[in-house]
N, C-alpha and C positions, 0 to 999 in steps of 0.2 A: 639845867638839871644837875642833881649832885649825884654822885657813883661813889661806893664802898665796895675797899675789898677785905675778905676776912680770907682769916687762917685756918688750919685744920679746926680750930677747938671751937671757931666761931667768932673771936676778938676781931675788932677791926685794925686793919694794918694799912692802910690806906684810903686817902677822900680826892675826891676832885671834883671838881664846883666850876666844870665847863664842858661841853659836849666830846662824848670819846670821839678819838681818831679811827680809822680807820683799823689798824693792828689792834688797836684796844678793845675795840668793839669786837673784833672777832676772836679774842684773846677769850672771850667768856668767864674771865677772870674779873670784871667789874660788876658789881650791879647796881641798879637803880635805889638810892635810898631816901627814907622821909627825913628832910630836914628838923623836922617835930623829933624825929625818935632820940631818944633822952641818950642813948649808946655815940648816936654821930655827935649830939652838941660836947658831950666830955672827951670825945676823940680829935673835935675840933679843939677845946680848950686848951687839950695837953698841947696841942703843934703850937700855938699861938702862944703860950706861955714856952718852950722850950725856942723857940724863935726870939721872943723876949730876952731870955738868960743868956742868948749866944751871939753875940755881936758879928758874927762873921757870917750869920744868916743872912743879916740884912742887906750883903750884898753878895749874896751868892749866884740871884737872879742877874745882879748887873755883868758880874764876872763872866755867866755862860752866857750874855750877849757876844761880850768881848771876845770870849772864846772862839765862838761863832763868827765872827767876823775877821780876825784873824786866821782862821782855816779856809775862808774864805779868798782872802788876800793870798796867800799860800797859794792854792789853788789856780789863781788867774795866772799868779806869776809863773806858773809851771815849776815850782819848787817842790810840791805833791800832787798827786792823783788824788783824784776823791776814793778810789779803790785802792787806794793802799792802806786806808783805815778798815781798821775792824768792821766786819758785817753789823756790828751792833753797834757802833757808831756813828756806818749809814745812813742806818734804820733810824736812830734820834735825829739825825742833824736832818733827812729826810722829813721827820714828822714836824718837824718845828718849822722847816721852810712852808709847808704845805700848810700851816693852822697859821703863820702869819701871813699869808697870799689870803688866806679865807677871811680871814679877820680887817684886813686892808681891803678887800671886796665889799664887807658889811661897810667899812666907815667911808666908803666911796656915796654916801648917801647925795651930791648934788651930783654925779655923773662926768659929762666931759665939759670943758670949757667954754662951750658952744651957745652956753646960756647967755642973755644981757642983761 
């Protein structure tokens, strides 16, 4: 399901093209939109063409893995607390542990080992 959010005047300032989390959903700041509607496909175009022109897009995804992983290591080693980051930091690194735990539950599709 895809979700837009607009701004006061009505422009769309944000898409997402996977089901909201938990804070998102109650945020009531997204909403359900027609992939059809001619407003989301040019609000999609612009992201994909400005992702084009910016080389450092194309790994920005990889980078906030690594990010993520490295606070992680941190972490076990007792070099920080998970509560010495920002509330809002929590909150994201929260939300992405919890949508990859869901997403690795979906692609669990043959179950346990226990098959022959």
């Amino acid at each position: 399901m895809m979700h837009i959010q607009r701004d006061a005047r009505g422009d769309i300032i944000g898409l997402l093209q996977r089901p909201l989390t938990e804070p998102e959903a109650a945020s009531g700041q997204w909403l359900p939109a027609d992939p059809a509607d001619p407003a989301v496909a040019i609000f999609a175009r612009r992201l994909a063409e400005a992702a084009d022109h910016n080389p450092l897009a194309l790994t920005d995804a990889e980078l906030a893995r690594v990010t993520e992983d490295l606070i992680d290591v941190l972490i076990d080693r007792a070099v920080i607390q998970f509560t010495d980051l920002p509330v809002a930091a929590q909150n994201k690194l929260l939300q992405r542990r919890q949508t990859r735990a869901r997403l690795a539950n979906r692609l669990d599709l043959l179950g346990s080992d226990d098959i022959i």
